[in-house]
N, C-alpha and C positions, 0 to 999 in steps of 0.2 A: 185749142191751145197749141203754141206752138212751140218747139222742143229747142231748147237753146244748148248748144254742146259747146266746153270751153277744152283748149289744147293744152298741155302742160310738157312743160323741159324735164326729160330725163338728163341728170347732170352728177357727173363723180361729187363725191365728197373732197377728192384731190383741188377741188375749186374755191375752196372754203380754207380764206386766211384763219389762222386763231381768232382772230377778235370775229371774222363772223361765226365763227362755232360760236364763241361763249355769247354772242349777242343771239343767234340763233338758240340757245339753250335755254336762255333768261328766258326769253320772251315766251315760246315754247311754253315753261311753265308757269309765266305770268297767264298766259290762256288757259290752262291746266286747271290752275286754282278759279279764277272765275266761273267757267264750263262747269267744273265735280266738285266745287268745294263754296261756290258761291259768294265768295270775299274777294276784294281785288278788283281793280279797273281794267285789268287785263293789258294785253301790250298793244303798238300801235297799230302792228297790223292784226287783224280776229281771225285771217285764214293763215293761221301760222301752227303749225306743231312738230310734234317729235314724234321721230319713227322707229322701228326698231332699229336700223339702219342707217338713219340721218334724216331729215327734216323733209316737211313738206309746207311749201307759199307762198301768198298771193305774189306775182309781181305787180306793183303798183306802177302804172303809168308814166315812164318820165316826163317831168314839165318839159314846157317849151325850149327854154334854156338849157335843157339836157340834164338837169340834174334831179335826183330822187329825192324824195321827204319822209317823213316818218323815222327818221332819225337813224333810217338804214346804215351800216357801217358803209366807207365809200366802198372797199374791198368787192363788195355785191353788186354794185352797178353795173358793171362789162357784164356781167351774168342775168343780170336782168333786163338791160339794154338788149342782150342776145335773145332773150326769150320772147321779147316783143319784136324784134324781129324777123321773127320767125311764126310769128301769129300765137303766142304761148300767152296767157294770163296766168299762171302758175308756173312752179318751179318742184321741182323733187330730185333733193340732192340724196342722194346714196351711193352705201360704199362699192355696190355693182354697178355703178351708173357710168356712164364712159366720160371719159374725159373726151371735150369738148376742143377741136383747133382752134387757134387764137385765143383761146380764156387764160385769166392767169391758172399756173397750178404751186399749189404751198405742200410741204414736204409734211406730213403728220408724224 
């Protein structure tokens, strides 16, 4: 067997417009309820939740054309775009997470 290790972005919460908190929240507990409660289709992406802190998630691949799917808010892209290049398939935003140069940052 062989051991596959994945890298994940430590990233402020300062990086997260409102609309991706509340999109990040929804979904969070669209997973929530599927996982503990068993009801629900769950959100688009299934490696998605909430921390005590701020979230933790997949980043999903940009297409060809640069842009992301899964109904991600655009706000998220440069932060994801970032984390792939940087070799990250994950993302973990929290409020000790450093802010990142070049990301945007939104005032909470």
């Amino acid at each position: 067997m062989t051991d596959h290790v994945r890298n994940f972005l430590d990233a402020s919460n300062a990086h997260l417009s409102p609309a991706a908190r509340l999109w990040l929240s929804e979904s969070a507990t669209l997973n929530h309820a599927v996982s503990y409660h068993g009801f629900g289709n769950g959100a688009a992406i299934s490696t998605l939740g909430a921390t005590l802190n701020g979230w933790f998630m997949h980043a999903p691949e940009p297409q060809e054309d640069g842009g992301i799917d899964n109904g991600i808010p655009e706000d998220l892209h440069p932060v994801i775009r970032h984390a792939h290049a940087h070799d990250c398939h994950y993302i973990l935003f929290d409020s000790d997470g450093p802010e990142i140069d070049g990301l945007p940052v939104y005032e909470w």
